[in-house]
N, C-alpha and C positions, 0 to 999 in steps of 0.2 A: 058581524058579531058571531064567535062561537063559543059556543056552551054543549050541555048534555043534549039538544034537541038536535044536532051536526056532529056533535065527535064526541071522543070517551076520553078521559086523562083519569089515566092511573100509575099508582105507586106499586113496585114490586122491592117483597123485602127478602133479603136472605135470614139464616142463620148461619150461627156459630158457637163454638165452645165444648166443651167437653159431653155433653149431655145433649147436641146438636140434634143427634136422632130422634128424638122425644119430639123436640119440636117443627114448626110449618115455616115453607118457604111462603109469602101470603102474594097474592094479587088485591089489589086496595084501589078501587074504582070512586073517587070522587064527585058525586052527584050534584052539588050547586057549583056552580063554573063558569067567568065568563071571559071572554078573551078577544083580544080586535087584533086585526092586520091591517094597518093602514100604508097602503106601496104607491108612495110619491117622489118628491125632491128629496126628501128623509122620509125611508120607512123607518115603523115603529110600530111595535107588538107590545101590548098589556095584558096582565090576565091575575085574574081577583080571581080563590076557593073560599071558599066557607072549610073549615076545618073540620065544624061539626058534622058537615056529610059524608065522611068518609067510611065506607061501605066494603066488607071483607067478602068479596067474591069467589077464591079462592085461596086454598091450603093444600100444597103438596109435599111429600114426604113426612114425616111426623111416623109415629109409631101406632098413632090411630088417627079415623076421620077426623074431619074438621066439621062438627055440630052447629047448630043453629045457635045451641047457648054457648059456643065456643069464638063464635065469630059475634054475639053479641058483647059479651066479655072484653072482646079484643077492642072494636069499637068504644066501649067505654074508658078501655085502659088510654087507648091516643089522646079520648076528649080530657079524659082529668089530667091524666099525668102526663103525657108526650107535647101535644098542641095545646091544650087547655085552651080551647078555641079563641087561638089566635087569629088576627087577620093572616091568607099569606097571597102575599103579593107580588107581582113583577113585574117592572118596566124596564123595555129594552133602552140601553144608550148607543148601541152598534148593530145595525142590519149590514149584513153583503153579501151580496148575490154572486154565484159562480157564476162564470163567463156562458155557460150554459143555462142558466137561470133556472135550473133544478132543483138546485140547494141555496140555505142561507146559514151562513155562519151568525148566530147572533152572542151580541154581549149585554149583560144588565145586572143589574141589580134586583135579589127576591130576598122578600121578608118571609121571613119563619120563624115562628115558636118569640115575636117580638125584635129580633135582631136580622141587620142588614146583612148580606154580604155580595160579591160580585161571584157571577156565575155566566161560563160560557155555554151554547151546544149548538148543535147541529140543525136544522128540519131539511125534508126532501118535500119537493114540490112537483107531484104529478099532476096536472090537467087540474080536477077543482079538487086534491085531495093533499092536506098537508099532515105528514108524517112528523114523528123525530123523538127522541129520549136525553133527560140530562141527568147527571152523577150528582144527587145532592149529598154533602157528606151533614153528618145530622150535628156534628162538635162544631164543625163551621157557624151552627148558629146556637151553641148553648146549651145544645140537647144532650142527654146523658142516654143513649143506645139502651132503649127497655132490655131487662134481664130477669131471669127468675131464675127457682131450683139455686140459691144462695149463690148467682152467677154463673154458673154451669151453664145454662142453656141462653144464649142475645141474639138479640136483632145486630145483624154486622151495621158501621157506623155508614156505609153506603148504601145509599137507595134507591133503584133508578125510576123517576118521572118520565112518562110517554103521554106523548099527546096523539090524537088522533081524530082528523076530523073533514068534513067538507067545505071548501071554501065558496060556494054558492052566495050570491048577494053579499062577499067580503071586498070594502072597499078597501 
């Protein structure tokens, strides 16, 4: 099993737009989390977030800090308006291991924001520690790219998911 007690998954978001400078690149650390590796005749990776715990760690660039009530703000804005705590979910339908057994290409299916879609990426397999990031695009499942300053300043529509964690007692 892994969750926040072995590894960290977070979301990093850009901006863009005209008015980009104003705002924060964010780091978004997901706090309830749980995830299995199961490496048999067919592997297969799952992993369940809680929406609501997603957590603003960092903010860089922007034209000022990133505050306590700024990243609480932000937090609120995903839960109502972006995920509206949604489930988000993902089960793989493709594991394969490089001839090295380093890496795994996986493919599956993840729910977000209520809608399906297929998504591939990568992980690296060191000894007990598994790496890797995937390109979630946010239209791909329905979402409209938070905007403020009457559109001037967004979140660009890609956002990259890193997982990272130890694989100790993963069957």
């Amino acid at each position: 099993m892994l969750g926040p007690e072995n590894g960290r998954l977070t979301v990093h978001t850009r901006k863009g737009g005209a008015a980009a400078k104003a705002g924060h690149d964010l780091l978004i650390e997901v706090t309830s989390w749980r995830g299995t590796l199961h490496v048999g005749d067919e592997t297969t990776i799952t992993l369940n977030a809680d929406a609501r715990s997603m957590r603003v760690r960092e903010g860089s660039g922007g034209m000022t800090s990133l505050g306590d009530d700024d990243k609480s703000n932000i937090e609120q804005t995903i839960d109502d308006e972006v995920l509206k705590g949604t489930p988000i979910e993902f089960r793989s339908t493709a594991c394969e291991f490089s001839p090295e057994g380093d890496r795994m290409h996986v493919s599956g299916e993840l729910e977000l924001a209520g809608r399906r879609a297929p998504i591939t990426f990568e992980l690296s397999l060191s000894g007990e520690q598994l790496s890797g990031s995937a390109t979630v695009k946010q239209t791909d499942f329905g979402m409209k790219p938070y905007s403020a300053l009457f559109g001037t300043l967004k979140v660009l529509d890609e956002v990259q998911v890193a997982v990272d964690a130890r694989l100790e007692g993963v069957q």
